[in-house]
C-alpha positions as a printed NumPy array, in Angstrom:
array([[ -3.032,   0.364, -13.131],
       [ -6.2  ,   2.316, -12.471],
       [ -5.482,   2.535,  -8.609],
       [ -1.551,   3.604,  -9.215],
       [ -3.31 ,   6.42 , -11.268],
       [ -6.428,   6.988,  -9.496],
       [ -5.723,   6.106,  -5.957],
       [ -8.368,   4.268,  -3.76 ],
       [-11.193,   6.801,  -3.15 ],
       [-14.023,   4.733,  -2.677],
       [-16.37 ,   6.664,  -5.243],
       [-12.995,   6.549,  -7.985],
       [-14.35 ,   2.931,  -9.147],
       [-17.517,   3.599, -10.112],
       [-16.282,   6.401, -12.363],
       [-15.154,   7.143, -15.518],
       [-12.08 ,   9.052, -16.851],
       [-12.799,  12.187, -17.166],
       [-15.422,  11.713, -13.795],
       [-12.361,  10.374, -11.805],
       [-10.239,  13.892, -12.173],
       [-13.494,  15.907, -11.196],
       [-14.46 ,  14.338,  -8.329],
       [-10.629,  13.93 ,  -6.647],
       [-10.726,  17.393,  -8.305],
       [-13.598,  18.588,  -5.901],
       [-12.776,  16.637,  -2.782],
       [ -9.094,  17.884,  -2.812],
       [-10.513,  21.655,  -3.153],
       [-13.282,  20.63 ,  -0.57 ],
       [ -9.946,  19.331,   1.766],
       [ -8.048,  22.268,   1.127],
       [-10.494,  25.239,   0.988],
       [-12.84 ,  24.47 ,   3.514],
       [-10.556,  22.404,   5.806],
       [ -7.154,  23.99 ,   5.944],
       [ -7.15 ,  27.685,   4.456],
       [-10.317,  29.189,   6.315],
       [ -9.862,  27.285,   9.356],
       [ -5.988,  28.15 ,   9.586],
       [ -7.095,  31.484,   8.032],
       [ -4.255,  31.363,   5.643],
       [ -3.73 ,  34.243,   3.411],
       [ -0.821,  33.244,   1.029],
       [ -2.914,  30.53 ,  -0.506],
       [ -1.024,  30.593,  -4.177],
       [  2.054,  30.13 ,  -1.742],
       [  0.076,  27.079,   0.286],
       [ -0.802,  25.341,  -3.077],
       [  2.749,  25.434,  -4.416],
       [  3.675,  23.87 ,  -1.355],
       [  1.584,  21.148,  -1.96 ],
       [  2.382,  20.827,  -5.49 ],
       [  6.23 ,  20.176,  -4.032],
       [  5.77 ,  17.88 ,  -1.269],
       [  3.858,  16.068,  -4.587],
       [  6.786,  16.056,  -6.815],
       [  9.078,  15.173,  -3.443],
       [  7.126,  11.867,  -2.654],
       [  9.302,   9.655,  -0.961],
       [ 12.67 ,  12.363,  -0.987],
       [ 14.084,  13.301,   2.876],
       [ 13.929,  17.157,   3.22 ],
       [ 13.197,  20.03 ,   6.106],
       [ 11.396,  23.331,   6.769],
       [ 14.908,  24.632,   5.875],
       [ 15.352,  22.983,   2.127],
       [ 11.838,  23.894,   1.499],
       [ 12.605,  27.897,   2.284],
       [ 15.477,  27.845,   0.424],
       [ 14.012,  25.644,  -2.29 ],
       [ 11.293,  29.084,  -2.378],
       [ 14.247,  31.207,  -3.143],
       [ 15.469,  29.997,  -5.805],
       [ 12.127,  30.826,  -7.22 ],
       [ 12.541,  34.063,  -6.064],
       [ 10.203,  34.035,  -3.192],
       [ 11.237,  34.34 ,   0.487],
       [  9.156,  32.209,   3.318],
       [ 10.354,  31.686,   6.291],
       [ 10.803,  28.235,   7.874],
       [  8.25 ,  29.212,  10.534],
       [  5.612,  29.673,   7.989],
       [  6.434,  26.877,   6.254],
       [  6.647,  24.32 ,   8.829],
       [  2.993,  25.555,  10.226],
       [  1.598,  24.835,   6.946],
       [  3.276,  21.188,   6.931],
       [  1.118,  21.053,  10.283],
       [ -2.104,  22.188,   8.979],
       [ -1.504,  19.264,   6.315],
       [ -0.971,  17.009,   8.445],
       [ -3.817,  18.034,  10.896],
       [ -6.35 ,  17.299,   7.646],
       [ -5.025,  13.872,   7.186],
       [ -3.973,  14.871,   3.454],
       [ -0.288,  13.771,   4.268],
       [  1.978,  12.21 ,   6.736],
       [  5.406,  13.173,   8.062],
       [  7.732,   9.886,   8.292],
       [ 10.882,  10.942,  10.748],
       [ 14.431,   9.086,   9.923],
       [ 15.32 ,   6.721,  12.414],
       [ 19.29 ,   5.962,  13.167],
       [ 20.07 ,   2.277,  12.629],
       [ 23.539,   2.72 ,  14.968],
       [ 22.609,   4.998,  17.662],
       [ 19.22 ,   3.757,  18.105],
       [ 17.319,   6.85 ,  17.868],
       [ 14.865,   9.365,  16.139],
       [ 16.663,  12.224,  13.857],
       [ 14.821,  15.1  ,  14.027],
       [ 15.758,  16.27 ,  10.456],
       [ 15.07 ,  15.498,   7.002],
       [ 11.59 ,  13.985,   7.026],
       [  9.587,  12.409,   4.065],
       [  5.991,  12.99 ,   3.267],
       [  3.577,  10.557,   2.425],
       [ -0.19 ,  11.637,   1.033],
       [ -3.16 ,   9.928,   2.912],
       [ -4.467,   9.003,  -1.186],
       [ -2.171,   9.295,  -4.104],
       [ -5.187,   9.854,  -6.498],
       [ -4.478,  13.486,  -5.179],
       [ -1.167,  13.901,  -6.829],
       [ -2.682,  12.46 , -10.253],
       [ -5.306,  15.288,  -9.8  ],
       [ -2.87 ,  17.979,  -9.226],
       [  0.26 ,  16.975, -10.784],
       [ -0.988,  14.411, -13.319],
       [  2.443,  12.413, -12.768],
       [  1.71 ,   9.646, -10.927],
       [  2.823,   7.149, -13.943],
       [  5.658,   9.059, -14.742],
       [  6.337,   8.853, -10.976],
       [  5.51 ,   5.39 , -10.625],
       [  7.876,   4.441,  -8.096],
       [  7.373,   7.174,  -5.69 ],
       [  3.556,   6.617,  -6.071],
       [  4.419,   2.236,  -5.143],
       [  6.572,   3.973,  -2.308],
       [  3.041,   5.685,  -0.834],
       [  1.3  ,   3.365,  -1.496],
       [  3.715,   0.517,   0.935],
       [  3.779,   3.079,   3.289],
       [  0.068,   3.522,   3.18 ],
       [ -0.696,   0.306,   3.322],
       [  1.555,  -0.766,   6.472],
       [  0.03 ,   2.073,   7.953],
       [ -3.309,   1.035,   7.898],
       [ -2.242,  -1.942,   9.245],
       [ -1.132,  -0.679,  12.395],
       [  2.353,  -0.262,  12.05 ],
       [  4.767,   2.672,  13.183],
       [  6.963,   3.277,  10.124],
       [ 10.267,   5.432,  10.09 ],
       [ 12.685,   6.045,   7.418],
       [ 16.002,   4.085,   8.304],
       [ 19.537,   5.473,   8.474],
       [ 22.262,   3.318,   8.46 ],
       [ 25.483,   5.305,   7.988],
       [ 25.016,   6.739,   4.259],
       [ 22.823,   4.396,   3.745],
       [ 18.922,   4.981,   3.392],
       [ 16.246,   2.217,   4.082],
       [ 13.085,   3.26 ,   2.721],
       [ 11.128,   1.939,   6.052],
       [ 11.261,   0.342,   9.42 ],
       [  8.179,  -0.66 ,   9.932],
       [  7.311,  -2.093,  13.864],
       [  3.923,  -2.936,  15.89 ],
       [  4.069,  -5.177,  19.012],
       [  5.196,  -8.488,  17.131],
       [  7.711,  -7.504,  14.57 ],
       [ 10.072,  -5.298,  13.002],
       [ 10.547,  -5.113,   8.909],
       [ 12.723,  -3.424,   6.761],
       [ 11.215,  -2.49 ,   3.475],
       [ 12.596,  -1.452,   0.145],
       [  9.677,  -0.622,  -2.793],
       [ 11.548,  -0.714,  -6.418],
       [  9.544,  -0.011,  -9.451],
       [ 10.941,  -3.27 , -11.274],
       [ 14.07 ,  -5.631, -10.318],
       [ 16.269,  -5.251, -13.302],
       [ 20.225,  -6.282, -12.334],
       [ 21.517,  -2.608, -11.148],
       [ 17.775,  -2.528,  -9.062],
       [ 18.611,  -5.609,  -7.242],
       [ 21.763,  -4.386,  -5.783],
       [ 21.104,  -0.901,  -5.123],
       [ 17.748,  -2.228,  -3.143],
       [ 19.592,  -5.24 ,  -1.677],
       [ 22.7  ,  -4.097,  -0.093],
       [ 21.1  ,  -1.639,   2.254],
       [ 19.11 ,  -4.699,   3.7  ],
       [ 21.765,  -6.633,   3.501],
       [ 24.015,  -4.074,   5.582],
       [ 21.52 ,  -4.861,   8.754],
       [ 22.62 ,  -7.009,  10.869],
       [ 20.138,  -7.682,  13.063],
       [ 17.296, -10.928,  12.646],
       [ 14.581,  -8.737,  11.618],
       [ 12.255,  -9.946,   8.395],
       [ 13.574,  -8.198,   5.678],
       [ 11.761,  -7.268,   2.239],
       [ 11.662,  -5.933,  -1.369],
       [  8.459,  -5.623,  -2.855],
       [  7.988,  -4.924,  -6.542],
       [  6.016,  -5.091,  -9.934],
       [  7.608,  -8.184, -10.857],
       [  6.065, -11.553, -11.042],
       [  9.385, -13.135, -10.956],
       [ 10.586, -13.984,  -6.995],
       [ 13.76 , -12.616,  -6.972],
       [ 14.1  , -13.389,  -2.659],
       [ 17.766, -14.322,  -1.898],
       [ 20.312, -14.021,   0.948],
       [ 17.169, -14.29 ,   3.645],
       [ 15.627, -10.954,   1.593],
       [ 12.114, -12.035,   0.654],
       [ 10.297, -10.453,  -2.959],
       [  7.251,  -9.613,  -3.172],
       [  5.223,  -8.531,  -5.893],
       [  3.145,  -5.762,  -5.101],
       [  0.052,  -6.882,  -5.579],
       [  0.725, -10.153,  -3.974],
       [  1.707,  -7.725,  -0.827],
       [ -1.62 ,  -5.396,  -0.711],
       [ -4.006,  -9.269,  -0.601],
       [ -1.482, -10.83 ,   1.815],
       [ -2.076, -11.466,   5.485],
       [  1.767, -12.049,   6.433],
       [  1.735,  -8.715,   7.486]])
């Protein structure tokens, strides 16, 4: 529970509480200050941070340069896509967050549209936000994708009609399709099962969860979440 809060900054377990917020606190500022707004040389920075403070509350939701402008005008503040996809860049170029593209389950290609954003260490979001239990299934969703990543897979966002998939994820050996659910209560387990169910290809398929309960059926294997971060099936 400490690492869905706290995230997996090496220094964040020998520290308490109140120590925890400071220091993701001061590395975040460190990241941001000295990293992205004087080496970009950005000058809107209350408009940078409320950027960040979006793609925060967006974990894990598809969007574009485009939503994000007009998001901006509804508060009555007009950016322009250019501006807001170049800061999206400088985020990425600091390795605080990663752009997932959608990829197209029937025609076999990348969309170029209606990304998702995952950050490098959800501790981050706690720090800034302070909703990473109330968000607790958008923080599991970083933390899967995370976690594949480090293992060396390329991970996309699947598309399958009107369907989502919430990722492909490929190396050299294998192809998985993942769904991440908080917990598997009756509606959970069909909403996250028919998508995976709707591929029809031989690819492992997979829902990983909170529960303790295995809940794998129809060729769909469960895993509980922590079971999935110690396990070397993947």
């Amino acid at each position: 529970m400490e690492y869905l809060r706290y995230g997996g900054m090496p220094l964040v377990l020998q520290l308490n509480k109140e120590e925890k917020i400071d220091y993701l606190r001061d590395l975040y500022n460190s990241i941001i200050l000295k990293d992205i707004i004087y080496r970009n040389k950005i000058r809107e920075v209350d408009l940078f941070d409320k950027l960040i403070k979006y793609l925060m509350d967006n974990v894990g939701n598809t969007f574009s340069a485009k939503s994000i402008s007009k998001y901006f005008e509804s508060e009555n503040r007009v950016v322009s896509r250019d501006t807001i996809y170049n800061y999206l860049i400088y985020l990425q170029r600091s390795s605080l967050i990663h752009k997932v593209q959608r990829e197209d389950l029937i025609g076999k290609k990348i969309l170029k549209i209606h990304e998702k954003y995952y950050f490098t260490d959800h501790g981050f979001n706690e720090t800034i936000a302070g909703k990473n239990i109330k968000n607790i299934g958008q923080i599991l969703e970083n933390i899967v994708y995370m976690e594949f990543l480090r293992r060396g897979y390329e991970i996309y966002v699947g598309k399958l009609n009107n369907i989502e998939i919430d990722f492909i994820c490929k190396n050299n050996e294998k192809t998985i399709y993942v769904q991440v659910s908080y917990f598997a209560s009756e509606d959970t387990i069909e909403r996250e099962f028919t998508p995976l169910l709707k591929i029809k290809d031989n690819h492992e398929k997979i829902l990983i969860t909170m529960d303790e309960f295995d809940f794998s059926q129809k060729g769909i294997k469960h895993f509980n979440m922590i079971d999935f971060l110690k396990s070397n099936d993947f």
